[in-house]
DRENDO-1510 file (C-alpha; in Angstrom, 1 decimal, always signed):
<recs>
REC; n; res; u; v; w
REC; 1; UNK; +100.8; +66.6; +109.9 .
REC; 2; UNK; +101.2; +63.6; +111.7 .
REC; 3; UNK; +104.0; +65.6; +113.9 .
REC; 4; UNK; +101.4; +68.2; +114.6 .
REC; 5; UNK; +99.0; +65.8; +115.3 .
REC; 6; UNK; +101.4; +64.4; +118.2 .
REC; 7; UNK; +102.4; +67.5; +119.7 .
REC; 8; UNK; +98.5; +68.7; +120.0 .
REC; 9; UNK; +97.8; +65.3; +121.5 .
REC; 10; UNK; +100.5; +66.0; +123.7 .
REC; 11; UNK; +99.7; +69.6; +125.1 .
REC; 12; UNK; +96.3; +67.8; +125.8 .
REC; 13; UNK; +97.8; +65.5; +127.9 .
REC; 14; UNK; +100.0; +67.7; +129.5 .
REC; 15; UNK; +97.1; +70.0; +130.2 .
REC; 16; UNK; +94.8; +67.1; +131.7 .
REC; 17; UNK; +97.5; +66.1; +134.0 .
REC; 18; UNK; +98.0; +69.6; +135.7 .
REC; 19; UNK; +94.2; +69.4; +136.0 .
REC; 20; UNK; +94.2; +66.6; +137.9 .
REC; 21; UNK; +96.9; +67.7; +139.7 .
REC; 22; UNK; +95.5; +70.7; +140.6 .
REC; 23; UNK; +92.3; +68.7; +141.5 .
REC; 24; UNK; +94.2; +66.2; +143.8 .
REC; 25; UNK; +95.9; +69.3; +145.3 .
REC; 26; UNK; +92.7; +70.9; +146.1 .
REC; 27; UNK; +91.3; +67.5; +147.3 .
REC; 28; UNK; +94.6; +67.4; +149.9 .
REC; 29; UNK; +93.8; +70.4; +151.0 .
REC; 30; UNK; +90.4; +70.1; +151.8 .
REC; 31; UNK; +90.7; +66.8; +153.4 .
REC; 32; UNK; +93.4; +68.3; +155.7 .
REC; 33; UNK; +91.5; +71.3; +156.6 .
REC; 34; UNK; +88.2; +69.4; +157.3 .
REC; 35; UNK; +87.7; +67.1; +160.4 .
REC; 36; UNK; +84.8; +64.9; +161.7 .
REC; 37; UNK; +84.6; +66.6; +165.1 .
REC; 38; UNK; +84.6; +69.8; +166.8 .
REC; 39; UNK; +87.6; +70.9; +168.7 .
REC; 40; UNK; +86.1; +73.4; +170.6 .
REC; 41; UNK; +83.1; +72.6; +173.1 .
REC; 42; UNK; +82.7; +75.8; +175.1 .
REC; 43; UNK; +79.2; +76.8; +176.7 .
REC; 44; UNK; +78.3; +80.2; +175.4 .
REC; 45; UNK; +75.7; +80.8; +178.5 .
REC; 46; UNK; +78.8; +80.5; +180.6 .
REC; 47; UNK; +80.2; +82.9; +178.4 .
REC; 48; UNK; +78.3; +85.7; +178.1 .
REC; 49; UNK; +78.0; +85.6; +181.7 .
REC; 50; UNK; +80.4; +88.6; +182.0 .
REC; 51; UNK; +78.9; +90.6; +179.4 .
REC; 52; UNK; +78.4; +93.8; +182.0 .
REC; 53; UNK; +82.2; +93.9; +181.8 .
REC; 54; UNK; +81.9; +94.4; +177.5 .
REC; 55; UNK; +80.9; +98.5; +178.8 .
REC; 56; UNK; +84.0; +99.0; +179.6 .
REC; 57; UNK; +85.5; +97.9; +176.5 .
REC; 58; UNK; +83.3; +99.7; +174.3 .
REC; 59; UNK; +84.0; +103.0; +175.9 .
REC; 60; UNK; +87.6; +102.7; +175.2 .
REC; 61; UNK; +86.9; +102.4; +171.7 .
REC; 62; UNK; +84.3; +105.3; +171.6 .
REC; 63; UNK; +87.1; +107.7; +173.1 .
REC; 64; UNK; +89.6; +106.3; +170.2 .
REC; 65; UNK; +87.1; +107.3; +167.4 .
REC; 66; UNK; +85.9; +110.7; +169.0 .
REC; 67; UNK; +89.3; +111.3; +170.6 .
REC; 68; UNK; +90.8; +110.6; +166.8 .
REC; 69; UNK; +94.1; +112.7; +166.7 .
REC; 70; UNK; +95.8; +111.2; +170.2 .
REC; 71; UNK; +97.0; +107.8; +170.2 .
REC; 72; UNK; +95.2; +105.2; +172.3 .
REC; 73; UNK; +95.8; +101.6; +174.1 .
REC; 74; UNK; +93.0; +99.5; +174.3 .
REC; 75; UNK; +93.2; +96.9; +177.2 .
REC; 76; UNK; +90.8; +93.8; +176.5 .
REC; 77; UNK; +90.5; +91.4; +179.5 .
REC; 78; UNK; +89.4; +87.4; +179.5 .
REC; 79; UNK; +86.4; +88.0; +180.7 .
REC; 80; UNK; +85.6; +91.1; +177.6 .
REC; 81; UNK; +87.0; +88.0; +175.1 .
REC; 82; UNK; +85.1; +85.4; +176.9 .
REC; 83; UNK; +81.3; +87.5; +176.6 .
REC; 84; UNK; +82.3; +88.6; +173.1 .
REC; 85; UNK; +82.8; +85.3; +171.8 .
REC; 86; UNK; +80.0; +84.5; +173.9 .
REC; 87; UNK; +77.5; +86.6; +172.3 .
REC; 88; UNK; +79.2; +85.2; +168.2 .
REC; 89; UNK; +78.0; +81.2; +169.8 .
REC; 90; UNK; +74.6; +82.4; +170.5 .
REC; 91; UNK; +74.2; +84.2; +167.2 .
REC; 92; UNK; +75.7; +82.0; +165.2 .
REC; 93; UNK; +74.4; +78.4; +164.9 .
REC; 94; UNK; +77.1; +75.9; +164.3 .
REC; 95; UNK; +79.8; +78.4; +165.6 .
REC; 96; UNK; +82.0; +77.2; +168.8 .
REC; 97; UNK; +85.3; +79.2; +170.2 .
REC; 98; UNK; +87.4; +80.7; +172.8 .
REC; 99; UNK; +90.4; +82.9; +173.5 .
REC; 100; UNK; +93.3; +81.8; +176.0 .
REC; 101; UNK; +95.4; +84.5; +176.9 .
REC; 102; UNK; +99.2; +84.2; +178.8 .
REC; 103; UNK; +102.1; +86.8; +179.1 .
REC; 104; UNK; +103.9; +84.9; +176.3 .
REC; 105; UNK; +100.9; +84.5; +173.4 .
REC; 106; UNK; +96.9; +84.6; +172.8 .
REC; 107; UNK; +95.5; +81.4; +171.8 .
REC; 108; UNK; +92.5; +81.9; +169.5 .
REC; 109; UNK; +90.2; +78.8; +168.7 .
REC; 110; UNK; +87.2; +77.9; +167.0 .
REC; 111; UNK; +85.4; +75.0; +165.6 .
REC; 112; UNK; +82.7; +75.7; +162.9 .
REC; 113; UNK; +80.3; +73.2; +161.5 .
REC; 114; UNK; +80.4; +73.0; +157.8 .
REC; 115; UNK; +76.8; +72.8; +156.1 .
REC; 116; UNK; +76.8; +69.3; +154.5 .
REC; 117; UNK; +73.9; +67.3; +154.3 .
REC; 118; UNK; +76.3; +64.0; +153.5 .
REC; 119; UNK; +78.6; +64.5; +156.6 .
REC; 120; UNK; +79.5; +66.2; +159.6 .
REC; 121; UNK; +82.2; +68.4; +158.7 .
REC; 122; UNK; +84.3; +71.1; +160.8 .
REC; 123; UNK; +87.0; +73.5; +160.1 .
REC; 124; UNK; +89.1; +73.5; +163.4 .
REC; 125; UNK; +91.3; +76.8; +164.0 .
REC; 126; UNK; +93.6; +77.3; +165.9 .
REC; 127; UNK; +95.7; +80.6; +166.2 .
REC; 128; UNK; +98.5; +82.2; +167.8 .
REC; 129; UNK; +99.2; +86.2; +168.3 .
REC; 130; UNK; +102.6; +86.9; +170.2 .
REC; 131; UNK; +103.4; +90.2; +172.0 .
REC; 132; UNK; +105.3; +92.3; +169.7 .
REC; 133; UNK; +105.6; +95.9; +168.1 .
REC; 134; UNK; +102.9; +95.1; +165.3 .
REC; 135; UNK; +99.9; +92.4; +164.9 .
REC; 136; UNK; +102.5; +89.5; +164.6 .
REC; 137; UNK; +100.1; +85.9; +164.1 .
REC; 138; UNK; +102.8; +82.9; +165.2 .
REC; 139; UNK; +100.7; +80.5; +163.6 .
REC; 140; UNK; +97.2; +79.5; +161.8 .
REC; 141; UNK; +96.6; +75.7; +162.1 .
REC; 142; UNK; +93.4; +75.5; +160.1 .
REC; 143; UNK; +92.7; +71.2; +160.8 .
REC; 144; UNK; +95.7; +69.3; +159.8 .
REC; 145; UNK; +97.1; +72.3; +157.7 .
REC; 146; UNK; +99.3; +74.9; +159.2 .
REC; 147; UNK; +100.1; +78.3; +157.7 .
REC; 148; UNK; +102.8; +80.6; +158.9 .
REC; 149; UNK; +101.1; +83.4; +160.3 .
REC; 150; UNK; +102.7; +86.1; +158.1 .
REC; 151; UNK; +101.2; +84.3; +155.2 .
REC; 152; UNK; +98.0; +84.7; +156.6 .
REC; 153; UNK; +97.7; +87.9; +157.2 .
REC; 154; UNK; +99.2; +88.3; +153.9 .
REC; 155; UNK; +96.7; +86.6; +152.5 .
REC; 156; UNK; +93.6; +88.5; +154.3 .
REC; 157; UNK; +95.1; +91.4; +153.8 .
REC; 158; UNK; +95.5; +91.1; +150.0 .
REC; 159; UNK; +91.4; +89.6; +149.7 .
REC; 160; UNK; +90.3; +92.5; +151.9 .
REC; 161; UNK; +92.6; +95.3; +150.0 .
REC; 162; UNK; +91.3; +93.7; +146.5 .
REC; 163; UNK; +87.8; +93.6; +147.6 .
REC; 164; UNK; +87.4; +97.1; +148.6 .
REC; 165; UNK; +89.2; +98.6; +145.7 .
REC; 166; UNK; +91.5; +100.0; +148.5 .
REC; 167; UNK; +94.6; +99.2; +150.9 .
REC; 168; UNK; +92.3; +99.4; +153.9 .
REC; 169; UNK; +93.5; +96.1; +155.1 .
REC; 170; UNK; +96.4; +97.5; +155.0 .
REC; 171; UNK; +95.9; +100.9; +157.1 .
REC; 172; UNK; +94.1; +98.5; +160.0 .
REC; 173; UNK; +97.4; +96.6; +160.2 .
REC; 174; UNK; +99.4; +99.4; +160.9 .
REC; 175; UNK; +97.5; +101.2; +163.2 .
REC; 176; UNK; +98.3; +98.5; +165.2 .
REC; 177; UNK; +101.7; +99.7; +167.4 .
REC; 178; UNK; +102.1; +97.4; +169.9 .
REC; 179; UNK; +100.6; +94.3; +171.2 .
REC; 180; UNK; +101.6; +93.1; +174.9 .
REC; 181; UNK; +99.8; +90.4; +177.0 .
REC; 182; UNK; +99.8; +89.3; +180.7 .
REC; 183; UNK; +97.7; +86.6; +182.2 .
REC; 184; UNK; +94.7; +88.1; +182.2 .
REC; 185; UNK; +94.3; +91.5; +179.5 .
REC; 186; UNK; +95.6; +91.9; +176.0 .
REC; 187; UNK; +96.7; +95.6; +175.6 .
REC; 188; UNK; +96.7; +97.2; +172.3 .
REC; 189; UNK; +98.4; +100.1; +171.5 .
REC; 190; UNK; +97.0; +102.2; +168.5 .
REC; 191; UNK; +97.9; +104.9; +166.7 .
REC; 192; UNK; +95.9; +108.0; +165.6 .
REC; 193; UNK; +92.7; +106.7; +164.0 .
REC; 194; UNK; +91.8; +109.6; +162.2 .
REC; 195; UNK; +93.5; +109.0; +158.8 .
REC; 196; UNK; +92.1; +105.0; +159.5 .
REC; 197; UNK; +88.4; +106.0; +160.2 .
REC; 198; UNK; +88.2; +108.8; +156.6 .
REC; 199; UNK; +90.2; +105.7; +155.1 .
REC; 200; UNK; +87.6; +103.6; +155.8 .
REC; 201; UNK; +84.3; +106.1; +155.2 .
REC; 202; UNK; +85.8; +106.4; +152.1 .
REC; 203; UNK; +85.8; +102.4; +151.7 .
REC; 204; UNK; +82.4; +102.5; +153.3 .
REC; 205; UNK; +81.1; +105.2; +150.6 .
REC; 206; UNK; +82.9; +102.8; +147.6 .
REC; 207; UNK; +81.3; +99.6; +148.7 .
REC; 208; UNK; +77.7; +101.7; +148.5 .
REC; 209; UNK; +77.1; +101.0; +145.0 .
REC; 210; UNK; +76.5; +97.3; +145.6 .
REC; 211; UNK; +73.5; +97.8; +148.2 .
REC; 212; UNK; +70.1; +97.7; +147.5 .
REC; 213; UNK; +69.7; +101.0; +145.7 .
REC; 214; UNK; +65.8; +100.6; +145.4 .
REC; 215; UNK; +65.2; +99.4; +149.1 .
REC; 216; UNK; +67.2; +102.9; +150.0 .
REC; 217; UNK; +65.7; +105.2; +147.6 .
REC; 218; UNK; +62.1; +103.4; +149.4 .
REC; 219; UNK; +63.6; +104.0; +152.8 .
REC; 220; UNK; +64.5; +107.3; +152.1 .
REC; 221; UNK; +60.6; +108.3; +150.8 .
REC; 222; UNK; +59.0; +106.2; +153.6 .
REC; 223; UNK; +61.2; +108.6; +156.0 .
REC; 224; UNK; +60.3; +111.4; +154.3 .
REC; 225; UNK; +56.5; +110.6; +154.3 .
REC; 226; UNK; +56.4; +110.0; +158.1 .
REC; 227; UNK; +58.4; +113.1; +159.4 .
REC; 228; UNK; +55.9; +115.3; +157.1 .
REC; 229; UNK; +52.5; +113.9; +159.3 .
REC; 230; UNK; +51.2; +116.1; +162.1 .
REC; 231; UNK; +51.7; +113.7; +164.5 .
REC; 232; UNK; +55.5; +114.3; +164.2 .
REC; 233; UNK; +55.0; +117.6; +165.6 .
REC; 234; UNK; +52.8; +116.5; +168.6 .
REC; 235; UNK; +53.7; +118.5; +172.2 .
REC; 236; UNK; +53.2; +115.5; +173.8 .
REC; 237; UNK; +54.1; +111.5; +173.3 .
REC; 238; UNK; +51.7; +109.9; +171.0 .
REC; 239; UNK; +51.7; +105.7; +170.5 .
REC; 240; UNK; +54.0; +104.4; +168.5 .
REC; 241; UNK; +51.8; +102.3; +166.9 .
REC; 242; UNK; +50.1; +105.8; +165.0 .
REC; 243; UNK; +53.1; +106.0; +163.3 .
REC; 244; UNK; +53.4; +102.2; +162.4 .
REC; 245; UNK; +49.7; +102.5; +161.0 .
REC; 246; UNK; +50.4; +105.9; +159.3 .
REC; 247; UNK; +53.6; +104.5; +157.6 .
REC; 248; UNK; +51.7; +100.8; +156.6 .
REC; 249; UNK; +48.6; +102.7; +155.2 .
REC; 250; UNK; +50.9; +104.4; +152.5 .
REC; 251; UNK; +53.1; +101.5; +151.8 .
REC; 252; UNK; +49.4; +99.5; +150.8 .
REC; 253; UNK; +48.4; +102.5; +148.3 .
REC; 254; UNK; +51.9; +102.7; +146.6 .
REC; 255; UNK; +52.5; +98.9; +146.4 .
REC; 256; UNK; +51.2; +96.0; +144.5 .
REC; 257; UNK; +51.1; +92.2; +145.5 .
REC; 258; UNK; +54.6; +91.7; +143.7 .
REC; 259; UNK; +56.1; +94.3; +145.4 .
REC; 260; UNK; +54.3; +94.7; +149.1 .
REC; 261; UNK; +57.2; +92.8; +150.6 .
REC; 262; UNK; +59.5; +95.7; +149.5 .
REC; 263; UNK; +58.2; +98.1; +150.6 .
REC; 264; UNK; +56.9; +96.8; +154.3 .
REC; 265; UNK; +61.0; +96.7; +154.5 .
REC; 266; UNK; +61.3; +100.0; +153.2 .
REC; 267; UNK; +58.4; +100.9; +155.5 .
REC; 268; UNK; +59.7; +98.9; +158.7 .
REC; 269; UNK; +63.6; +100.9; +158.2 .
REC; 270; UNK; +62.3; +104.0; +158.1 .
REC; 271; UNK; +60.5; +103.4; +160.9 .
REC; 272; UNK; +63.2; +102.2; +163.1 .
REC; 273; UNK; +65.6; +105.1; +161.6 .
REC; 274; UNK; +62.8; +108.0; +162.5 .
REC; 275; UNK; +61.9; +106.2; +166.0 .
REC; 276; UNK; +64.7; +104.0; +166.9 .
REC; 277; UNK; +68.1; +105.5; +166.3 .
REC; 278; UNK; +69.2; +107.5; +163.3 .
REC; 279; UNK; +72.6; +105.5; +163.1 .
REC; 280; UNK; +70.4; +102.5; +161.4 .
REC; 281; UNK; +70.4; +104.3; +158.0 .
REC; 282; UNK; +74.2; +103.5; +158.2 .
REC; 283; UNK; +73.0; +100.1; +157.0 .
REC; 284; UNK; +70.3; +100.9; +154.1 .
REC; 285; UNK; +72.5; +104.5; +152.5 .
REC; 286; UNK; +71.9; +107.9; +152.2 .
REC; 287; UNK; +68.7; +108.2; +153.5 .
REC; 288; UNK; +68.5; +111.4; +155.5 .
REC; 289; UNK; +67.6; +114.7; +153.9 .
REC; 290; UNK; +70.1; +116.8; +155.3 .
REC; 291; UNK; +73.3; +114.9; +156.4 .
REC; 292; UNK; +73.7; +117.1; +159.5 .
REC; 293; UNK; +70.1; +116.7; +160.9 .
REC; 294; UNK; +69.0; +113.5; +161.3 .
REC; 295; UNK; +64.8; +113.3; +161.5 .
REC; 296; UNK; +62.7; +111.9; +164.2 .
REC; 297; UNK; +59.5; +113.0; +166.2 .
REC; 298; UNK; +59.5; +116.2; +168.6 .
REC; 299; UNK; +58.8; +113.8; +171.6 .
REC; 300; UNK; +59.3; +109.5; +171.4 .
REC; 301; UNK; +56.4; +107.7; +170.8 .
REC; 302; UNK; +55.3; +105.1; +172.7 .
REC; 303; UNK; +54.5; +101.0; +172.9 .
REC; 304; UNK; +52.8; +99.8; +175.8 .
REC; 305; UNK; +53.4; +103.2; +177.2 .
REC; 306; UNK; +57.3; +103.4; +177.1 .
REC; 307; UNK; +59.4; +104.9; +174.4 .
REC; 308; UNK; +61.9; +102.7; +175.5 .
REC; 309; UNK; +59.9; +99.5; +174.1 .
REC; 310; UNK; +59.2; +100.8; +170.6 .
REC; 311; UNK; +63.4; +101.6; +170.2 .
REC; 312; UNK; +63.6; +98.3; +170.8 .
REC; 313; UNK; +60.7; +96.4; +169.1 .
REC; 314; UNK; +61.4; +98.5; +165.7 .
REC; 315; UNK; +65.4; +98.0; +166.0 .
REC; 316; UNK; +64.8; +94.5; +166.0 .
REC; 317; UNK; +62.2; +94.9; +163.3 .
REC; 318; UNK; +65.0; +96.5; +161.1 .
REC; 319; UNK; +67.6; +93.8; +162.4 .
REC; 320; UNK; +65.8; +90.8; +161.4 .
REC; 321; UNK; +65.3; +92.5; +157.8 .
REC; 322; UNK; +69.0; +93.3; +157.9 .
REC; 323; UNK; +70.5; +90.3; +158.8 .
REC; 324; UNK; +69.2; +86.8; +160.7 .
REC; 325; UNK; +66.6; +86.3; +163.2 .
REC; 326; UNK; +69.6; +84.3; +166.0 .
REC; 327; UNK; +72.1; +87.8; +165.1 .
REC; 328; UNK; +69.2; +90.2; +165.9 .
REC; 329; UNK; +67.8; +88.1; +169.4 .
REC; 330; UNK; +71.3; +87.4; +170.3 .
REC; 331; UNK; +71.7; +91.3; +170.0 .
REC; 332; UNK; +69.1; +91.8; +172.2 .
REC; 333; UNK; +69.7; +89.5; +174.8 .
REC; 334; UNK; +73.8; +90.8; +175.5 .
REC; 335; UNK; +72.4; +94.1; +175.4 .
REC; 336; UNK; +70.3; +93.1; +178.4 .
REC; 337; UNK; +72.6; +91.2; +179.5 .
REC; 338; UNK; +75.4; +94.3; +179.3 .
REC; 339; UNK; +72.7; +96.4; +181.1 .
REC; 340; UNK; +73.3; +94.2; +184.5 .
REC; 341; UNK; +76.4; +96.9; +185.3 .
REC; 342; UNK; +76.2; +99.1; +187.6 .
REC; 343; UNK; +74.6; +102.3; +186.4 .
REC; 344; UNK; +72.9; +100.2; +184.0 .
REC; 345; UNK; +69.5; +99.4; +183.6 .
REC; 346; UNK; +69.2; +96.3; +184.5 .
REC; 347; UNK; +68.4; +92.9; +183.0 .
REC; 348; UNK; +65.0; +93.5; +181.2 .
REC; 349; UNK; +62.7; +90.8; +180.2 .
REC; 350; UNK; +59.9; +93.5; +179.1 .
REC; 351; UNK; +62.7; +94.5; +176.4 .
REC; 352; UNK; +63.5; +91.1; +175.0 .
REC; 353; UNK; +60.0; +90.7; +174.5 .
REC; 354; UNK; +59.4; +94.0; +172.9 .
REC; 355; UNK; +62.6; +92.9; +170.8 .
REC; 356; UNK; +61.0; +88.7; +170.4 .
REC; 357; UNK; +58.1; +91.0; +169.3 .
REC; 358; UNK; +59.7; +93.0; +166.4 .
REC; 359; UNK; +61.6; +90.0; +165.0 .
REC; 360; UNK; +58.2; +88.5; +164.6 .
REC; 361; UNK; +56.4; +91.4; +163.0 .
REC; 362; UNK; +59.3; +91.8; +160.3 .
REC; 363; UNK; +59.3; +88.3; +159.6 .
REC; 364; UNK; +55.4; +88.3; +158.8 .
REC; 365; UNK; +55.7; +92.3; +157.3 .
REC; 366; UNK; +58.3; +90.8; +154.9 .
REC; 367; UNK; +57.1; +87.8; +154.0 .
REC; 368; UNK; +55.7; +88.1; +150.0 .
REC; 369; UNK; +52.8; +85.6; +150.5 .
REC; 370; UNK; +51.2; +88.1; +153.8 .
REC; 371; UNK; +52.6; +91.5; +153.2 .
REC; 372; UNK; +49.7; +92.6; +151.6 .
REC; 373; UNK; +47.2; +91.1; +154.5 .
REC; 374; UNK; +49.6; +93.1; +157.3 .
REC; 375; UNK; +49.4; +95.8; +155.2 .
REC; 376; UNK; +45.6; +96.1; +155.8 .
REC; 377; UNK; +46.2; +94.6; +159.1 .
REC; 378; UNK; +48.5; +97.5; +160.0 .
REC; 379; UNK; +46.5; +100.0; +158.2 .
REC; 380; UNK; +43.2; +99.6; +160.9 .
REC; 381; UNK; +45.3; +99.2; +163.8 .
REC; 382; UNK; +44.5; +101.5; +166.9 .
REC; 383; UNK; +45.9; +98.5; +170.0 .
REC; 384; UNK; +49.1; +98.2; +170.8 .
REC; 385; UNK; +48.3; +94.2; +171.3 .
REC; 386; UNK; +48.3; +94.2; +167.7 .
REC; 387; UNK; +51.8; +93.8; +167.5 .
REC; 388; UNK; +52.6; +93.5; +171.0 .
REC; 389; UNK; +52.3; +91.2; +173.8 .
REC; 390; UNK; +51.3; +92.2; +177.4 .
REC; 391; UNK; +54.2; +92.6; +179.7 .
REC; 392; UNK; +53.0; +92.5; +182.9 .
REC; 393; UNK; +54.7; +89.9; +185.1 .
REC; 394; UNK; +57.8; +89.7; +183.4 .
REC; 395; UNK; +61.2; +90.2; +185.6 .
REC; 396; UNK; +62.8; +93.8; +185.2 .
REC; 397; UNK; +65.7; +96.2; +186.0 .
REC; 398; UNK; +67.9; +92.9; +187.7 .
REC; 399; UNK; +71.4; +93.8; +188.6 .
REC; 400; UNK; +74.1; +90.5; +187.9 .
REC; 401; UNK; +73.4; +89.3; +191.2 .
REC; 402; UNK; +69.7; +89.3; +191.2 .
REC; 403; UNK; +69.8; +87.9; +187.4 .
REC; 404; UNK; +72.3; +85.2; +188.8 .
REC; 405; UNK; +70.2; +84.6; +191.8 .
REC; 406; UNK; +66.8; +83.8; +190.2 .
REC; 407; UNK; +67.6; +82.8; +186.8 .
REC; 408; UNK; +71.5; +81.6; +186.8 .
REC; 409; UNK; +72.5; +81.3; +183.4 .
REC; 410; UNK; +71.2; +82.0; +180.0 .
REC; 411; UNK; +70.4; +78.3; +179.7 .
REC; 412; UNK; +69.3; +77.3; +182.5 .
REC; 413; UNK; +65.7; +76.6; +183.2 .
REC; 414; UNK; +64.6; +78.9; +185.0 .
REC; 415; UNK; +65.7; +81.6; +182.3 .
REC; 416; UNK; +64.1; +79.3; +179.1 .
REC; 417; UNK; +60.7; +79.2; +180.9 .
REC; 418; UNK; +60.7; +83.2; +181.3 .
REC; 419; UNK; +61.6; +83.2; +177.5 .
REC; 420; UNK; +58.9; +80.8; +177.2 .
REC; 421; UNK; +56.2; +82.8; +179.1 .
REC; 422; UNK; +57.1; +85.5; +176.0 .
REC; 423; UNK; +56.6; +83.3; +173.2 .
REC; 424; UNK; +53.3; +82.0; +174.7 .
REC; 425; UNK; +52.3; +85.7; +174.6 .
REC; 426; UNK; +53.6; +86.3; +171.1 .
REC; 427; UNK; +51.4; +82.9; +170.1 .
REC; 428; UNK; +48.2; +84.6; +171.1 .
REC; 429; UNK; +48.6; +87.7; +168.4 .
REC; 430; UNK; +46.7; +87.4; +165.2 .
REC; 431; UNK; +49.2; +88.6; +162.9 .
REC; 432; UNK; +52.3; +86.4; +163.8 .
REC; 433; UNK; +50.4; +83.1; +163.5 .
REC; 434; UNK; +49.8; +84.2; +159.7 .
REC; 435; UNK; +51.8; +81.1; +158.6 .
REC; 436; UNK; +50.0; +78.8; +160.9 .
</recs>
């Protein structure tokens, strides 16, 4: 017995020590990865300075997913890195990097604040990718800890491939060919995508079953409801906001003060699927009737007499409920800032307010102590200055040069007080002073 006794006593032991081992090697780890100060201290205005240059980027990639059976090479320049990483600063608060790019290797860092109330805390990385016949990573220095690169990608590949249920991690290494540098452009050469991209609908389909089933099958009847009215059928191009009011009014009869916030999102996604691209049910499900045939009005609606401002003030809308209010306004600010190419539109400041605008009307919509008071709000509104600020007097259609001639940079002071001249205008609307 006593023996017995002993031998318990002593798996105990044995078991509290590799605890505490374990603990202490944890502890080592963290304290290696985790350093007072940021190593990266990059301006992001500077950065996203060259977004006009992200077009040409983006219809490379286009002609890989369309043109799906050929094999592509898709050449990324500093200046495409530079706006890119640009755009993640601005959207993401505590987020700091950049990309270094020379014949011989790409240097990827970034510096992200850790959110600690009891210390300043960052996790430092530093990358390498060489040149080589597949995605070969030198190096991850993560702090004071450094990982061979294969076992890093190892690593990702296996959390991805066991997340998703699927060897998707896998199938985006290896479409990966070739990657060669020089001291400007990263080139990488691809294979066929088409196996990749059903690999990855497939994934896509998979990971479905963890969204919000109820806010889709809401979506879906809000969408419905709103392609069945009259007004859908009109010759001509009726306000946006008759639509708005329309969809609002039904979401007030079938809800209940629990539930109003719920369905206002419900209401504010089908609205910005029907009116501001069909491609936004790709983040809510299977919302579309028929597959093939995706429904919206016979002719745009219109805010403040352009179709082109209630895309954009309802895409926002349906940004801010599917993510965070500095993703959705950074969004619409690269796309403005993207538009500055030539053949673009220009630099608008009309359409960053009409998308300031939308981000504030989902915020109040969705939040549960107001969305029953929008809702009757909504439901009597026949003024576009309900939910949208004048925009006369704000700078339009400005090419790079003009941009960089009157305003400079995204931070620079002339640009903030533009920005201000918006939110001043947003302060005078009834509805988004709700919480004030």
């Amino acid at each position: 017995m006593i023996i017995k006794k002993a031998n318990f006593l002593r798996i105990i032991r044995g078991l509290v020590i590799l605890f505490l081992l374990c603990l202490l090697a944890l502890t080592s780890i963290v304290v290696l990865m985790v350093e007072t100060e940021p190593k990266v201290d990059v301006k992001a205005a500077e950065q996203v300075a060259d977004a006009d240059t992200v077009h040409d980027l983006l219809a490379q990639l286009e002609s890989s997913v369309t043109d799906r059976h050929q094999a592509h090479t898709i050449t990324i320049n500093t200046q495409q890195l530079d706006a890119i990483v640009g755009f993640l600063q601005r959207a993401t608060a505590g987020f700091r990097g950049k990309v270094s790019v020379t014949p011989d290797a790409t240097r990827v860092q970034a510096s992200i604040a850790i959110p600690v109330e009891l210390f300043d805390g960052y996790l430092n990385i530093d990358a390498t990718l060489l040149p080589a016949n597949a995605f070969v990573l030198e190096q991850v220095k993560v702090g004071d800890l450094y990982i061979p690169g294969g076992m890093a990608v190892g690593l990702t590949e296996w959390l991805v491939n066991r997340w998703t249920q699927s060897n998707i991690a896998t199938q985006a290494r290896e479409q990966i060919e070739k990657v060669s540098m020089s001291n400007e452009e990263v080139m990488v050469s691809l294979r066929p995508m088409d196996g990749f991209l059903r690999q990855l609908n497939e994934v896509k389909n998979g990971l479905s079953v963890d969204q919000d089933d109820e806010l889709r099958d809401m979506t879906a009847y809000y969408l419905q409801y709103i392609a069945w009215q009259d007004i859908t059928l009109a010759d001509t191009p009726q306000p946006a906001i008759d639509f708005i009011r329309l969809t609002m009014k039904r979401a007030a009869q079938r809800s209940s003060p629990e539930d109003a916030a719920e369905h206002n999102k419900a209401a504010i996604l089908a609205l910005a699927i029907f009116i501001g691209h069909h491609r936004v049910a790709n983040f809510v499900g299977d919302v579309q009737p028929d597959a093939e045939k995706a429904l919206k009005p016979l002719t745009p609606p219109l805010l403040r007499g352009r179709n082109d401002l209630a895309r954009h003030f309802l895409i926002s809308a349906a940004l801010k409920i599917l993510s965070e209010q500095g993703v959705t306004l950074a969004i619409g600010e690269f796309k403005e800032l993207m538009d500055r190419a030539i053949g673009g539109s220009g630099y608008s400041f009309v359409d960053l307010s009409a998308d300031m605008a939308g981000v504030e009307f989902a915020e109040v919509a969705t939040s549960p102590k107001h969305a029953q008071e929008v809702q009757n709000m909504l439901s009597q509104m026949h003024d576009d200055s309900v939910i949208m600020p004048p925009i006369d007097g704000l700078a339009e259609g400005l090419s790079k040069t003009q941009f960089e001639d009157k305003f400079g940079a995204v931070d620079s002071n002339d640009y903030l007080d533009e920005v201000a001249k918006i939110k001043a205008r947003l302060a005078t609307i009834a509805l988004y002073q709700l919480d004030n």
